[in-house]
C-alpha positions in Angstrom: 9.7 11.9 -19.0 12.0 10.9 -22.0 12.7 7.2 -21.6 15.7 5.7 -23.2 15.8 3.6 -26.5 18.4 1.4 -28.1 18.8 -1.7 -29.8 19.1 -4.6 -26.7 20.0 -8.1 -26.6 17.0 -10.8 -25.3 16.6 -10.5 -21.9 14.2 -12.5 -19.9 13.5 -11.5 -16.6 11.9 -13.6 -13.5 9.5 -11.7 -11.1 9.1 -14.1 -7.8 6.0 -12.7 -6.2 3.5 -10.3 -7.5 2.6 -8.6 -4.7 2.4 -4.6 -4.9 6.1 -4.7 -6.3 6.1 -7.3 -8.5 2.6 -5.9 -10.2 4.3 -2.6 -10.4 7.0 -4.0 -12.3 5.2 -6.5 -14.0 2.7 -3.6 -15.5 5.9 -1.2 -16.4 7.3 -4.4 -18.0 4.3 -5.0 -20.5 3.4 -1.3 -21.0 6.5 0.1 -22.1 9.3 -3.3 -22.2 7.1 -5.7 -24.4 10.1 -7.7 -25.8 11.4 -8.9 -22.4 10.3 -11.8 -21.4 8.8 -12.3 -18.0 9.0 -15.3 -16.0 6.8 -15.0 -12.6 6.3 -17.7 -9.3 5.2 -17.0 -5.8 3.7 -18.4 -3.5 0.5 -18.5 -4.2 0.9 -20.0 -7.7 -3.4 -19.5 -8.9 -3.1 -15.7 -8.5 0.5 -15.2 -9.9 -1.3 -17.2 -12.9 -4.0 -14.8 -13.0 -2.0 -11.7 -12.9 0.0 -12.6 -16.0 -2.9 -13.1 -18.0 -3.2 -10.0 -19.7 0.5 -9.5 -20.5 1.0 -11.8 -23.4 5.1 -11.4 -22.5 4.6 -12.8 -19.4 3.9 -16.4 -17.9 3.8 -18.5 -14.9 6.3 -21.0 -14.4 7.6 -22.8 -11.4 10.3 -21.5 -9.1 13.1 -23.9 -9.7 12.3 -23.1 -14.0 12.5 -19.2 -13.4 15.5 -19.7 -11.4 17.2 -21.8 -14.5 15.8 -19.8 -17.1 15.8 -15.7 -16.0 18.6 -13.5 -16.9 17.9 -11.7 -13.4 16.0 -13.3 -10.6 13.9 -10.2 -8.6 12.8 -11.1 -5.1 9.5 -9.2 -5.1 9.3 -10.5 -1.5 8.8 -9.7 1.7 12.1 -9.2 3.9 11.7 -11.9 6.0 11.1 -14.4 3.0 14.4 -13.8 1.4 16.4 -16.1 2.7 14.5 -19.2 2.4 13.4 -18.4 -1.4 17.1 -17.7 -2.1 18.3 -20.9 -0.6 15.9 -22.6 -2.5 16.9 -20.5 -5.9 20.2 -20.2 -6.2 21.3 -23.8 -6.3 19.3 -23.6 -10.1 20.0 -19.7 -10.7 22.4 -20.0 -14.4 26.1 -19.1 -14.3 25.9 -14.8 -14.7 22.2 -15.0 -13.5 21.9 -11.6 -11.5 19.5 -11.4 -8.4 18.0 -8.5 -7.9 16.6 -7.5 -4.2 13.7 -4.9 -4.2 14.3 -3.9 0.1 16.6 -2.2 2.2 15.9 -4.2 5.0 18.2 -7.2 4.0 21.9 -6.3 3.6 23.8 -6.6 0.6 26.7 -8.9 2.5 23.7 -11.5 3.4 22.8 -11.9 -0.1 26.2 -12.6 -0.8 26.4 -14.8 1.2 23.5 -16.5 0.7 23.8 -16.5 -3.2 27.0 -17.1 -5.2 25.3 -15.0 -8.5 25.6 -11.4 -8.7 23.5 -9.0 -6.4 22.0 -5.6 -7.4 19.7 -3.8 -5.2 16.8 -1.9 -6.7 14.4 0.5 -4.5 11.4 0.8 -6.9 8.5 3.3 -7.2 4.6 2.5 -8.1 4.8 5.3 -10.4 7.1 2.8 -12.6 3.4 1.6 -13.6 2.9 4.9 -15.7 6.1 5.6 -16.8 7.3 7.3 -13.9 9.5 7.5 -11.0 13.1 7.3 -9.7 14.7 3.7 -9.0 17.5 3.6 -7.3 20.6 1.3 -8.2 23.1 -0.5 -5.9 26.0 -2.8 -6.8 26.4 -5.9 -4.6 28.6 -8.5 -4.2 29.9 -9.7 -7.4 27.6 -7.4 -9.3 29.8 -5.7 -12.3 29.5 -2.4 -14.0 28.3 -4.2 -17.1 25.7 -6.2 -15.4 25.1 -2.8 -13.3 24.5 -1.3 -16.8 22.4 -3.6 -17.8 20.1 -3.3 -15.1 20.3 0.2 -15.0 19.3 0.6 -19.4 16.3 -2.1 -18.6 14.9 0.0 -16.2 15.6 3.5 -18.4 13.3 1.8 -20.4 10.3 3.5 -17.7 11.7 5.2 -14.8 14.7 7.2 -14.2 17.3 4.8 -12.8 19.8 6.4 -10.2 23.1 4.8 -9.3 23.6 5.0 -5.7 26.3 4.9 -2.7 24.8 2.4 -0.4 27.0 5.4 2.6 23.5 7.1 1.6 21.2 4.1 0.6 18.4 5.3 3.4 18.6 9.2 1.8 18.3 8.3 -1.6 15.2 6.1 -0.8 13.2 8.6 1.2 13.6 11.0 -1.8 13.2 8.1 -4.8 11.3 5.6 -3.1 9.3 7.0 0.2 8.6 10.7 -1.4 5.5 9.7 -3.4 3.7 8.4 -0.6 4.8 11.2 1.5 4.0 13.7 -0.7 0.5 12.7 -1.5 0.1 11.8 2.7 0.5 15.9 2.5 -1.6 16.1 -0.3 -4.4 14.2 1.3 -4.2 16.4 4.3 -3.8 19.6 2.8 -7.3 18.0 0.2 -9.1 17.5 3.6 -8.0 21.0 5.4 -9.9 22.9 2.4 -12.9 20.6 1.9 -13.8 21.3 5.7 -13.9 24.8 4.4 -16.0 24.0 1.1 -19.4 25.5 0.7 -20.3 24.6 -2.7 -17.8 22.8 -4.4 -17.9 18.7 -3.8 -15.2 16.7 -2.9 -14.3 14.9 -6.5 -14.2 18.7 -7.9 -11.4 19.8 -4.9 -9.3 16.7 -5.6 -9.1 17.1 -9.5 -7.8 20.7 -8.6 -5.5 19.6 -6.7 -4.2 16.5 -8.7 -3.5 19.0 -11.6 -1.5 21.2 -9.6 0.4 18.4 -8.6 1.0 17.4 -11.9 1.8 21.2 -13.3 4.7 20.9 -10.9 5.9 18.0 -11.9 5.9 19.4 -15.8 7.7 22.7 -14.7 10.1 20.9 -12.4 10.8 18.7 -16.2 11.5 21.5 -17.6 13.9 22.8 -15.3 12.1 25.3 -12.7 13.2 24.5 -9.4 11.4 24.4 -6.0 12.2 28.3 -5.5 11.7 28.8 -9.2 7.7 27.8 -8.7 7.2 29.5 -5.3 8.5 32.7 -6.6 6.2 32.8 -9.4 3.7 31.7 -7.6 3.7 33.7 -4.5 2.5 37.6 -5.2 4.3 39.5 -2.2 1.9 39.9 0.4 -0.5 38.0 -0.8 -2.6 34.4 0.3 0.4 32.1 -1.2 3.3 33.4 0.5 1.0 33.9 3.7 0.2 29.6 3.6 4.2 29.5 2.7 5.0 31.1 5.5 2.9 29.5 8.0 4.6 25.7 6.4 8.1 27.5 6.7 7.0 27.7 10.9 6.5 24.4 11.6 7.9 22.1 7.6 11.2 22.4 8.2 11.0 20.3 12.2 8.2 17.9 10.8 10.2 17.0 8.1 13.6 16.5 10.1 11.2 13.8 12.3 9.8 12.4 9.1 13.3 11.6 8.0 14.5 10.5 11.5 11.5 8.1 11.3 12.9 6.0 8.6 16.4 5.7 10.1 15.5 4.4 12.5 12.7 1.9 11.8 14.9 0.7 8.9 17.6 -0.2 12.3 14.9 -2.0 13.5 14.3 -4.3 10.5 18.4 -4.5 10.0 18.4 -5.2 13.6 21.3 -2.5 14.1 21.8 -0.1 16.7 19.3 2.9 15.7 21.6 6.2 14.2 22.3 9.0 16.1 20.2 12.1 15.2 22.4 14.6 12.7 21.6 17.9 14.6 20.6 20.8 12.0 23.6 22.7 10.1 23.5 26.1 8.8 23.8 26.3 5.4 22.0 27.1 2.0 19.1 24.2 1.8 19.5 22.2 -2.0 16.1 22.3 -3.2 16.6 22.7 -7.0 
């Protein structure tokens, strides 16, 4: 994946928590952003110390110094901390100061209202890490296209950053955010379905075959095969491939209609919003590409 490169002003961002997000970010951050600055607290201020030890751009400050100092404040947090780590932020967050939420289970309008700066929401991937990954981009209150851009080129820098409609927030996370751990759930099962079959052939073998499948597709899907485009060539008429595609097309298409109903409506629950009503099935030519 190509990652952009330009000339760009200092930027100093604050991480606040370094849990599996804010390590994610922090690692994508010193691998392939060393001139930005990092700035990271939490709550647990030993081990936020001893994460940033190996990234000579990063260093551990207080809360209430990466509040005054970062050019955008991310809340690598769990939902239900927000609000009490932004109450105690923003008082100190500097005039044009972006925060920057990392959920979708806190609403745009109640960081608004909680925070006077400007509020972009990021959905982030662990592949960031390696240089991977879509991230998906939401303007919030306040939030302009230029600070939107700015985001959005900081993190062109190692993933592919998406602008997104919060009308289709929960879609555009299930496919950038949820789809990696999805996919390699299937992976894992599909892994275990043909080891119980192995005679001779040990475990670490079968998963090193299948990890470099998974990562030919990724490199024909870059070069612009689609979904179709791989199955045909894949598939010999009549054969053992389009016999195992036929016996997912029985039963894919219903598991992953419940897989997607899943997330709507556990992301209700954390909103605390009336669950959606199922979207009943619609013919129509599937988008795959």
């Amino acid at each position: 994946m190509a990652h952009e490169s330009s000339p760009r002003a200092a930027l100093t961002v604050g991480l606040v928590g370094l849990g599996r997000i804010g390590t994610v970010l922090l690692t994508a951050l010193g691998r392939f952003a060393p001139d930005v600055a990092v700035l990271a607290s939490g709550r647990e201020p030993e081990r936020v110390a001893g994460a940033v030890a190996d990234w000579p751009m990063a260093r551990a400050v207080d809360p209430q110094e990466l509040a005054s100092t970062a050019d955008l404040v991310v809340l690598c947090l769990p939902p239900q901390a927000y609000r009490a780590w932004i109450e105690a932020l923003a008082p100190t967050m500097r005039p044009g100061a972006i925060l920057v939420s990392v959920t979708n289970a806190v609403t745009l309008e109640d960081l608004g209202r909680w925070c006077a700066n400007p509020v972009i929401k990021i959905i982030p991937s662990p592949a960031h890490a390696v240089g991977r990954g879509a991230c998906l981009l939401t303007a919030g209150p306040r939030a302009t296209a230029e600070q939107v851009e700015r985001v959005r080129a900081l993190f062109a820098r190692f993933c592919r950053p998406v602008l997104t409609d919060p009308a289709d927030a929960r879609i555009a996370s299930n496919l950038a955010g949820c789809a990696p751990a999805i996919l390699a759930a299937f992976c894992a099962s599909f892994l275990d379905a043909n080891a119980a079959r192995a005679q001779a052939l040990d475990p670490e073998a079968l998963r090193a075959m299948l990890a470099e499948s998974v990562g030919a597709l990724a490199a024909l899907l870059d070069e612009g095969a689609s979904f179709e485009d791989v199955m045909r060539r894949t598939a010999t008429p009549g054969g053992t491939t389009e016999a195992a595609i036929d016996a997912l097309a029985a039963d894919g298409p219903a598991l992953c209609a419940r897989i997607v109903e899943a997330t709507f409506q556990r992301e209700a629950q954390l909103l605390g919003i009336p669950p959606p009503r199922s979207s009943p099935a619609t013919p129509g030519t599937p988008v795959r590409g």
